[in-house]
N, CA, C and O atoms as a GROMACS GRO file, in nm:
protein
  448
    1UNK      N    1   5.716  13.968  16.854
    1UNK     CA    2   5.735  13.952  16.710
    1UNK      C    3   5.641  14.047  16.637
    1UNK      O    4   5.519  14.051  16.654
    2UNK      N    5   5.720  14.133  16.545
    2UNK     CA    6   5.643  14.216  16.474
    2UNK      C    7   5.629  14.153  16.334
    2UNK      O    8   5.723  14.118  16.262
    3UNK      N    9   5.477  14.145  16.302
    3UNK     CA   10   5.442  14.049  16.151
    3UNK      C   11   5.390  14.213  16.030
    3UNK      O   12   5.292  14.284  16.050
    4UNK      N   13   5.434  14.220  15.981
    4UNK     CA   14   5.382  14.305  15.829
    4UNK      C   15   5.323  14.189  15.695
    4UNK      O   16   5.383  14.086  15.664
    5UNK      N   17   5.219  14.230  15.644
    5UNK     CA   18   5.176  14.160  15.528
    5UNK      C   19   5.155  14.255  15.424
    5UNK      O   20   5.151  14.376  15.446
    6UNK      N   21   5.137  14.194  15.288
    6UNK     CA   22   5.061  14.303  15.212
    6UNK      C   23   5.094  14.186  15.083
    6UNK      O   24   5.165  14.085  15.081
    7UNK      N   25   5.008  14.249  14.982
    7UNK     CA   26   4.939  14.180  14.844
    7UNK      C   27   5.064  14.197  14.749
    7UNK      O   28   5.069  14.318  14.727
    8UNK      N   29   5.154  14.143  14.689
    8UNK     CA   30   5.254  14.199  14.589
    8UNK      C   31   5.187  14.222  14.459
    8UNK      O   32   5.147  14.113  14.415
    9UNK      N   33   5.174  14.269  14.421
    9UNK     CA   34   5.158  14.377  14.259
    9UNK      C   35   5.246  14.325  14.153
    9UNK      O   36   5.322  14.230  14.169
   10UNK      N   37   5.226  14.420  13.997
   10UNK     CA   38   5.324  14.430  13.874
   10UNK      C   39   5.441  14.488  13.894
   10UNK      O   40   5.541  14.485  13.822
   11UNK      N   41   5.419  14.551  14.016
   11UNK     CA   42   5.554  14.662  14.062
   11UNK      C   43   5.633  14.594  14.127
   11UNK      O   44   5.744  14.645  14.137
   12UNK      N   45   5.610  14.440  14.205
   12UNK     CA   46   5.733  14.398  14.272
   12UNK      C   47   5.774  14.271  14.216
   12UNK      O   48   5.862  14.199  14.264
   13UNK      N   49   5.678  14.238  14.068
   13UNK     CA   50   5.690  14.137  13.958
   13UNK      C   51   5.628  14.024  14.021
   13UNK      O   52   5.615  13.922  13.954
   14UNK      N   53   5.594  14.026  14.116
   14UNK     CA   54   5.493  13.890  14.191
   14UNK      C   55   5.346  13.870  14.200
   14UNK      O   56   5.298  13.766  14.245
   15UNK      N   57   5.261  13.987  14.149
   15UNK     CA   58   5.138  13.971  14.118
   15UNK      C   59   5.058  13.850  14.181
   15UNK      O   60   5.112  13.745  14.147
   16UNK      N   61   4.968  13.832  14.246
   16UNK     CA   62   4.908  13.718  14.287
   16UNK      C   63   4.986  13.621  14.394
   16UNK      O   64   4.972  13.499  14.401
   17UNK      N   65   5.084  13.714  14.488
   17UNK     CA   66   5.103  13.665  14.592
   17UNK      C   67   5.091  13.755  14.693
   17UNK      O   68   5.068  13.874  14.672
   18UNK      N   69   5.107  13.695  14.825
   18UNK     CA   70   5.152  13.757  14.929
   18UNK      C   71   5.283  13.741  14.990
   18UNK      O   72   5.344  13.635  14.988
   19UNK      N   73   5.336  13.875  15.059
   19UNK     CA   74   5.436  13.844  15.183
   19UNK      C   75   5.428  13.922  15.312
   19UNK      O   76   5.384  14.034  15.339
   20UNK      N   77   5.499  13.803  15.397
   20UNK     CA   78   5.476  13.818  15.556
   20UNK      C   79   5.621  13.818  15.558
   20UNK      O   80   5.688  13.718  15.533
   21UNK      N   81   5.679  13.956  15.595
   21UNK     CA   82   5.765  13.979  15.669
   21UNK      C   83   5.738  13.987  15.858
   21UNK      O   84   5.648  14.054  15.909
   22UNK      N   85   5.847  13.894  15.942
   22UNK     CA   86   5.877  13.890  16.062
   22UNK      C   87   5.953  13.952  16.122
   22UNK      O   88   6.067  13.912  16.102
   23UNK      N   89   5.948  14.031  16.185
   23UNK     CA   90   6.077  14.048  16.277
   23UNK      C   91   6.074  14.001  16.387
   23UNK      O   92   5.980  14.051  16.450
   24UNK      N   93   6.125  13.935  16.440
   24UNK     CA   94   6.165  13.842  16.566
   24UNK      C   95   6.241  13.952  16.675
   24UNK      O   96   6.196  13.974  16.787
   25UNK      N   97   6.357  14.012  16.622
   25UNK     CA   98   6.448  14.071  16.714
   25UNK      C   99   6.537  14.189  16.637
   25UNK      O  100   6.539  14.158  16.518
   26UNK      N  101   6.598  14.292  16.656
   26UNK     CA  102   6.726  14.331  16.592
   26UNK      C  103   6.850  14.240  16.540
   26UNK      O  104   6.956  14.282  16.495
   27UNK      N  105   6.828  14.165  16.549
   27UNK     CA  106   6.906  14.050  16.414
   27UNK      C  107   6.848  13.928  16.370
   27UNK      O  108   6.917  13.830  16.341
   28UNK      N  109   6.714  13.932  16.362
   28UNK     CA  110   6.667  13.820  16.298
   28UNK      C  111   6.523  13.886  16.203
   28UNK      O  112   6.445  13.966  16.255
   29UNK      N  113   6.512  13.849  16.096
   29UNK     CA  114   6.392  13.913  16.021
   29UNK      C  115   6.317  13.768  15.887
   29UNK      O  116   6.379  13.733  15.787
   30UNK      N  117   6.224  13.732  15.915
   30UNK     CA  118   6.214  13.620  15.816
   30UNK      C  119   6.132  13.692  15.686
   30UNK      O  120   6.069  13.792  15.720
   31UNK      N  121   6.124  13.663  15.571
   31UNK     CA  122   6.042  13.711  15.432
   31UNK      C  123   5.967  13.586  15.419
   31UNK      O  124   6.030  13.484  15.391
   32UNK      N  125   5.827  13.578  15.437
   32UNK     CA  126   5.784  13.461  15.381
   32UNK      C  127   5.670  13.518  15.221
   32UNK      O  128   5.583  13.604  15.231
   33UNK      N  129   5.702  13.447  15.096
   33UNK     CA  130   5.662  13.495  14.984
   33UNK      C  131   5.521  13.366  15.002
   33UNK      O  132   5.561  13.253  15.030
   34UNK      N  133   5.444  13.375  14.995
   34UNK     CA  134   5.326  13.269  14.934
   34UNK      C  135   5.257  13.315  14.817
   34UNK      O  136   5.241  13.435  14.796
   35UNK      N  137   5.200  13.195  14.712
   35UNK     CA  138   5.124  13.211  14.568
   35UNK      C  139   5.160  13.220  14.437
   35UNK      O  140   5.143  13.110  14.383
   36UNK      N  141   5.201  13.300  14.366
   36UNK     CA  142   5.227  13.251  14.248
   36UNK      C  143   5.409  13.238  14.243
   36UNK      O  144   5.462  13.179  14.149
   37UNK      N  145   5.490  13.299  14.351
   37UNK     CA  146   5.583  13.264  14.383
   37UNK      C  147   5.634  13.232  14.545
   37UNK      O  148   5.608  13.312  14.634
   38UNK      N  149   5.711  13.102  14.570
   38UNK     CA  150   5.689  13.064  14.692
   38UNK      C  151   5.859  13.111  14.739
   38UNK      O  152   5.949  13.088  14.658
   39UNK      N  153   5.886  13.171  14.862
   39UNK     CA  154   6.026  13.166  14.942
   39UNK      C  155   6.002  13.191  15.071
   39UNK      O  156   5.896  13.215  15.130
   40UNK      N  157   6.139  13.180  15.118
   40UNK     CA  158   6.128  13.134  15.295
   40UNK      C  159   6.266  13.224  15.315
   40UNK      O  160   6.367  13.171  15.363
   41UNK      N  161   6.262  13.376  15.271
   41UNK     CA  162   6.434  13.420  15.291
   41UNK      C  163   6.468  13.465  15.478
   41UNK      O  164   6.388  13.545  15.527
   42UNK      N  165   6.575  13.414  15.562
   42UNK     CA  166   6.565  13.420  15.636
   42UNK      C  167   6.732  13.535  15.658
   42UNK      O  168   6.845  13.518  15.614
   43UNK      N  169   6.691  13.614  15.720
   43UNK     CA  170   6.799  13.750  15.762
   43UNK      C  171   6.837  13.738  15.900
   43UNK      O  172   6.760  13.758  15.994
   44UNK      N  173   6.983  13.698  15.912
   44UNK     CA  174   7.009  13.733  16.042
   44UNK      C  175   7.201  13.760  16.014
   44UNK      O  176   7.295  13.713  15.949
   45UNK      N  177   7.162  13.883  16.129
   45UNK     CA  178   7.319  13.924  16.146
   45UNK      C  179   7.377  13.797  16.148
   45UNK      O  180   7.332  13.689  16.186
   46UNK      N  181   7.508  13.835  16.090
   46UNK     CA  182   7.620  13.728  16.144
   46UNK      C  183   7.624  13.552  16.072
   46UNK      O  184   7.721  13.478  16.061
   47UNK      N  185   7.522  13.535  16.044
   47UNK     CA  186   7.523  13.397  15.957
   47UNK      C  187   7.459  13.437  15.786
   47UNK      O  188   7.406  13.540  15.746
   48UNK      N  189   7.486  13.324  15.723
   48UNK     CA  190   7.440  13.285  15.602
   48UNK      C  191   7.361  13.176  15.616
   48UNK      O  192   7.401  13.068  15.660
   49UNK      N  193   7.208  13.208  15.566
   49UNK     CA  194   7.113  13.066  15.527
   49UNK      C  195   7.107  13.057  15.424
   49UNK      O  196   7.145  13.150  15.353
   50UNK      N  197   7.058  12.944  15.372
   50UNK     CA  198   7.054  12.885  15.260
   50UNK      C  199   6.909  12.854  15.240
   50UNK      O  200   6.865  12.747  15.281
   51UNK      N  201   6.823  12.953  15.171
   51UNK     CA  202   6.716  12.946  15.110
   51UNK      C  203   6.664  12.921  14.996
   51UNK      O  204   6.713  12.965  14.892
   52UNK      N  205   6.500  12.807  15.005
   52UNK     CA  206   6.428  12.774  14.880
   52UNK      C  207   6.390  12.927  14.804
   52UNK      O  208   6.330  13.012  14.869
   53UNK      N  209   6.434  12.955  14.652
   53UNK     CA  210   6.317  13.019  14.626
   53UNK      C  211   6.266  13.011  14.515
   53UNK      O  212   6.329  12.982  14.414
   54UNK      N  213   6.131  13.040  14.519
   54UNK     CA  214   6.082  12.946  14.392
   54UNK      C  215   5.992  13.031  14.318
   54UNK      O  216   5.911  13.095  14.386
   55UNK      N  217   5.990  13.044  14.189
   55UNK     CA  218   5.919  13.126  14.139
   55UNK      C  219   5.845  13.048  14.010
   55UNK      O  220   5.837  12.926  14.002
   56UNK      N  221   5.778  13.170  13.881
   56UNK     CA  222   5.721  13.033  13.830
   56UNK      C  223   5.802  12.971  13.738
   56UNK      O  224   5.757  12.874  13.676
   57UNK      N  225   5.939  13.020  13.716
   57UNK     CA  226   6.005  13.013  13.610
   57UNK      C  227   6.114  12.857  13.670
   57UNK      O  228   6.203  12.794  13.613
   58UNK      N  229   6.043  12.843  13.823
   58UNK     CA  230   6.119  12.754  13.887
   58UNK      C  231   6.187  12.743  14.024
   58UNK      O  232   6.159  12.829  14.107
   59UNK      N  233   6.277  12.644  14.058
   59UNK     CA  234   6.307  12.703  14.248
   59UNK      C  235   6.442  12.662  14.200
   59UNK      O  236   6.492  12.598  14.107
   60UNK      N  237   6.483  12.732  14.313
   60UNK     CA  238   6.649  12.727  14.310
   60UNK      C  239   6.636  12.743  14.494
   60UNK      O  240   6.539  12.770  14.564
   61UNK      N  241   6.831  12.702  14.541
   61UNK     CA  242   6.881  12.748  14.641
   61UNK      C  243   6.992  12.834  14.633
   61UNK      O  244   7.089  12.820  14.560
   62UNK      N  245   6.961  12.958  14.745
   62UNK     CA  246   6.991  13.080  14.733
   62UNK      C  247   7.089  13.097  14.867
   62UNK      O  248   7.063  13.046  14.976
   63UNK      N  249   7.213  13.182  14.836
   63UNK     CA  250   7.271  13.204  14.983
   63UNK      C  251   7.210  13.349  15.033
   63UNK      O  252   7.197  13.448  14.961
   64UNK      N  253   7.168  13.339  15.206
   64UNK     CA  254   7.087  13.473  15.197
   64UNK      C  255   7.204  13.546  15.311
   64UNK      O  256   7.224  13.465  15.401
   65UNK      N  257   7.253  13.624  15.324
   65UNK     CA  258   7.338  13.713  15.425
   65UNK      C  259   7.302  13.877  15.449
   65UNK      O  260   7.300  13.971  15.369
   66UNK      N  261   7.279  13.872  15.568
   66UNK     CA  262   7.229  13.979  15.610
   66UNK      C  263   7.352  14.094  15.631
   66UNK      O  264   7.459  14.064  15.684
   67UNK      N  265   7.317  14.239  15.577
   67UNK     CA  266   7.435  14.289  15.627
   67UNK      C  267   7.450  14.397  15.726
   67UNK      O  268   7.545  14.439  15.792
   68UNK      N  269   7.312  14.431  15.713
   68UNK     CA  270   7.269  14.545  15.828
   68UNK      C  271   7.085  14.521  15.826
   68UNK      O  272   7.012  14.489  15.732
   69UNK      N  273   7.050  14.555  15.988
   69UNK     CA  274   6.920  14.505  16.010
   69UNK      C  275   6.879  14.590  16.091
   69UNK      O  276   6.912  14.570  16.207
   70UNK      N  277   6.786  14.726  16.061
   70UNK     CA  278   6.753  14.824  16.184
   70UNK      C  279   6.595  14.805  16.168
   70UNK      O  280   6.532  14.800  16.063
   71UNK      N  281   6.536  14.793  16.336
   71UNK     CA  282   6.440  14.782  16.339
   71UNK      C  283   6.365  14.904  16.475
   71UNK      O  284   6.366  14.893  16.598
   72UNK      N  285   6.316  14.996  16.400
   72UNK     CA  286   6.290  15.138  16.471
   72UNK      C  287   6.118  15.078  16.538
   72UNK      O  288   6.031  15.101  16.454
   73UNK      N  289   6.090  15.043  16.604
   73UNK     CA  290   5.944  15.045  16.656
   73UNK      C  291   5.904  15.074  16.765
   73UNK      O  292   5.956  15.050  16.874
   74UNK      N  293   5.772  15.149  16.731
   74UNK     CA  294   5.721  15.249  16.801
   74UNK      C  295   5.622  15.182  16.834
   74UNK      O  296   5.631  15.070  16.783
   75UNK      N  297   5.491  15.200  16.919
   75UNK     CA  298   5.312  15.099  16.937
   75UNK      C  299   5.270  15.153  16.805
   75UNK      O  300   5.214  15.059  16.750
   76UNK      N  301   5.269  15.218  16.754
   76UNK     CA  302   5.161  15.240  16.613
   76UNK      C  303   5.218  15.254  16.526
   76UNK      O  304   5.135  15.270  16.437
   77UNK      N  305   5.378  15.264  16.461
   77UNK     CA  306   5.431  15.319  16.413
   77UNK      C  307   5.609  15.238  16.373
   77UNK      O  308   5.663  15.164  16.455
   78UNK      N  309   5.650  15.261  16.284
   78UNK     CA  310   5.798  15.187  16.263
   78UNK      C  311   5.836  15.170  16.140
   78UNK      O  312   5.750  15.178  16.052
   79UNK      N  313   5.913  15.156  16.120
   79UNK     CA  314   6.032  15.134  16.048
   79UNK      C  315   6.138  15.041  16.024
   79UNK      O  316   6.248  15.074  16.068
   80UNK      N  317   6.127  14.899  15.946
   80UNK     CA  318   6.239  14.820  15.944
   80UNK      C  319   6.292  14.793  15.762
   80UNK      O  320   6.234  14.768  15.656
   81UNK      N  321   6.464  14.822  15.820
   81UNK     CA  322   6.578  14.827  15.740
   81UNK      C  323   6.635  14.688  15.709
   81UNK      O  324   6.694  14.632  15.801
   82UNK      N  325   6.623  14.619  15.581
   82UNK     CA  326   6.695  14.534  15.560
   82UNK      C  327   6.789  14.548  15.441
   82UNK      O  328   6.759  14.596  15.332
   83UNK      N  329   6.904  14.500  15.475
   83UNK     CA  330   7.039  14.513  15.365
   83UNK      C  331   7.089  14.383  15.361
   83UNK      O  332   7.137  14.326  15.459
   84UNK      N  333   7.076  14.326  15.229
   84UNK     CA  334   7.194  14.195  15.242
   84UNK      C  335   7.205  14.155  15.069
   84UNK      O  336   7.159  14.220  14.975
   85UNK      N  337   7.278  14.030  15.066
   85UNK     CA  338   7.356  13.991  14.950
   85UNK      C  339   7.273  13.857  14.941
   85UNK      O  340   7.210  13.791  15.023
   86UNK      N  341   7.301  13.845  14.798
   86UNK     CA  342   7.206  13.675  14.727
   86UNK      C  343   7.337  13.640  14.649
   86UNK      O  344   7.397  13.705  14.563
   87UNK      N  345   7.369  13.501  14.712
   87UNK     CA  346   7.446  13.412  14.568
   87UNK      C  347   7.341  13.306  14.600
   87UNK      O  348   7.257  13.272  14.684
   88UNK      N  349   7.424  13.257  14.428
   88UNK     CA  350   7.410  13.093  14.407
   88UNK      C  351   7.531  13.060  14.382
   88UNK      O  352   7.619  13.130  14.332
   89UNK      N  353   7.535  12.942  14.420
   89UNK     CA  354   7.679  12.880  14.441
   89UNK      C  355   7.753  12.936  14.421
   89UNK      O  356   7.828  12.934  14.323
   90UNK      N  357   7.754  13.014  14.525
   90UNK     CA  358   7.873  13.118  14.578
   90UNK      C  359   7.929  13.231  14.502
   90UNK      O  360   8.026  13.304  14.522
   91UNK      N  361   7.825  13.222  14.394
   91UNK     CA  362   7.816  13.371  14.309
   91UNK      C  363   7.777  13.438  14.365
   91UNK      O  364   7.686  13.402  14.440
   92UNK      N  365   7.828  13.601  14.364
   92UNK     CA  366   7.718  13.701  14.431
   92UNK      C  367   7.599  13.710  14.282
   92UNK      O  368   7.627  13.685  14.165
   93UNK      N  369   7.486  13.746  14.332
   93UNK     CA  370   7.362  13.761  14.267
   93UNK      C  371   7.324  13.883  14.254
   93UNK      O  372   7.286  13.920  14.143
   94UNK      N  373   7.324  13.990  14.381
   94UNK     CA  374   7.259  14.112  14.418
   94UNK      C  375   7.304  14.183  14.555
   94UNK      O  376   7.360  14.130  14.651
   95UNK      N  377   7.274  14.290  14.541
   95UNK     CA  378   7.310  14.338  14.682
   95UNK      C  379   7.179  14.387  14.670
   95UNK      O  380   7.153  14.455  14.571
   96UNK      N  381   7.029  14.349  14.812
   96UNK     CA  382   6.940  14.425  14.795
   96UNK      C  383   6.902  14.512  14.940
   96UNK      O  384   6.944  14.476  15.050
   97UNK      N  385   6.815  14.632  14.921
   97UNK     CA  386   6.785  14.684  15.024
   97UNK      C  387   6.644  14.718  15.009
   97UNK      O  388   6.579  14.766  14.915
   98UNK      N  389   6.606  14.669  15.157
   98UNK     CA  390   6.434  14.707  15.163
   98UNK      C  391   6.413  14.805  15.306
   98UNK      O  392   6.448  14.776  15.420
   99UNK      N  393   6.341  14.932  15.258
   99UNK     CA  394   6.312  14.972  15.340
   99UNK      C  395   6.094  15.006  15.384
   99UNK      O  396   6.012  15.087  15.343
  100UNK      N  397   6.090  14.907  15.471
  100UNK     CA  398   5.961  14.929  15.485
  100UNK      C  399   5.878  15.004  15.634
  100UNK      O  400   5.882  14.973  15.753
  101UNK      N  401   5.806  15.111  15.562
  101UNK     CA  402   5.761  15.192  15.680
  101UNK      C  403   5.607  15.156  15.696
  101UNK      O  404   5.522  15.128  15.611
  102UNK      N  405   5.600  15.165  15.843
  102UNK     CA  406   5.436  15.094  15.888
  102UNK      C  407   5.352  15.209  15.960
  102UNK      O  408   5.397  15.296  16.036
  103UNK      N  409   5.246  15.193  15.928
  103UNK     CA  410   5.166  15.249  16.084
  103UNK      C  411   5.034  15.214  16.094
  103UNK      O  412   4.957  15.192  16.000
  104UNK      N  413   5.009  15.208  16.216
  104UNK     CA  414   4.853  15.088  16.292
  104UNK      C  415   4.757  15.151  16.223
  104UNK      O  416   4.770  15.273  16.234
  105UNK      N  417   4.636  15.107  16.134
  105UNK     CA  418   4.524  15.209  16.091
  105UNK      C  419   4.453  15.238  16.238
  105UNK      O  420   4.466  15.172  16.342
  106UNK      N  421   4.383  15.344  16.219
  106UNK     CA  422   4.309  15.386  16.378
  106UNK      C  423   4.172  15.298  16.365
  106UNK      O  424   4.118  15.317  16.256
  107UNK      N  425   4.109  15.213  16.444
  107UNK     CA  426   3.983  15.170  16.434
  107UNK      C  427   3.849  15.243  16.415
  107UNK      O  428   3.792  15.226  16.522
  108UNK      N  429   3.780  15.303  16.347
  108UNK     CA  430   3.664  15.326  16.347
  108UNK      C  431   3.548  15.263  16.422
  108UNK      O  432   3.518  15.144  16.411
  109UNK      N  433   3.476  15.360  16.507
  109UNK     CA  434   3.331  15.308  16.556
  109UNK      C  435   3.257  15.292  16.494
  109UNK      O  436   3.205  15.397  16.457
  110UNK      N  437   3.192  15.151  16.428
  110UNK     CA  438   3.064  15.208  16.372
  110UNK      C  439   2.913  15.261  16.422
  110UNK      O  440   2.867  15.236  16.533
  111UNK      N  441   2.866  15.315  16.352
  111UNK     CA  442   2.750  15.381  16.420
  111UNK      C  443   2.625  15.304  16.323
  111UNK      O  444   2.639  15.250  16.213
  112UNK      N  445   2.481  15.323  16.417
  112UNK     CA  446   2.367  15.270  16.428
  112UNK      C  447   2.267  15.394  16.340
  112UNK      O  448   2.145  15.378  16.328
   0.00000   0.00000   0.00000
């Protein structure tokens, strides 16, 4: 299982949270949002989940469908592709795409 984190900002409108994206496999990828907005969006080929998501304006349930899921990884290095669709009750909402690129920082020795 490959885990990515990082601090969300004004730029992704979530300020004062975090998210932990998972990848489990080439068709499974979880988004977990924690702090000033909370979700649990779960991506996998081939099915639709039905996710909390909650922000401060409130929580709702969301349909989450994955539509393409590439996951390029390398030991220090990678690349994972997510594409999928959001309704609520069975409205479409969005079609969104995230593309996030990684790589291992190198450790520094410290010295005496």
């Amino acid at each position: 299982v490959l885990t990515l984190s990082y601090e969300d900002t004004d730029a992704t409108g979530f300020a004062g949270s975090t998210t932990t994206v998972q990848v489990a496999n080439e068709s499974l990828v979880t988004i977990l949002r924690t702090g000033t907005a909370n979700s649990n969006l779960t991506l996998e080929l081939g099915k639709k989940h039905f996710c909390l998501y909650q922000t401060p304006f409130g929580a709702m349930t969301i349909g989450v469908q994955a539509k393409r899921l590439l996951c390029e990884l390398e030991e220090n290095s990678g690349v994972v592709e997510m594409e999928y669709t959001v309704d609520m009750n069975a409205n479409f909402l969005s079609e969104n795409t995230i593309t996030m690129r990684w790589e291992r920082q190198k450790e520094t020795k410290g010295t005496k």
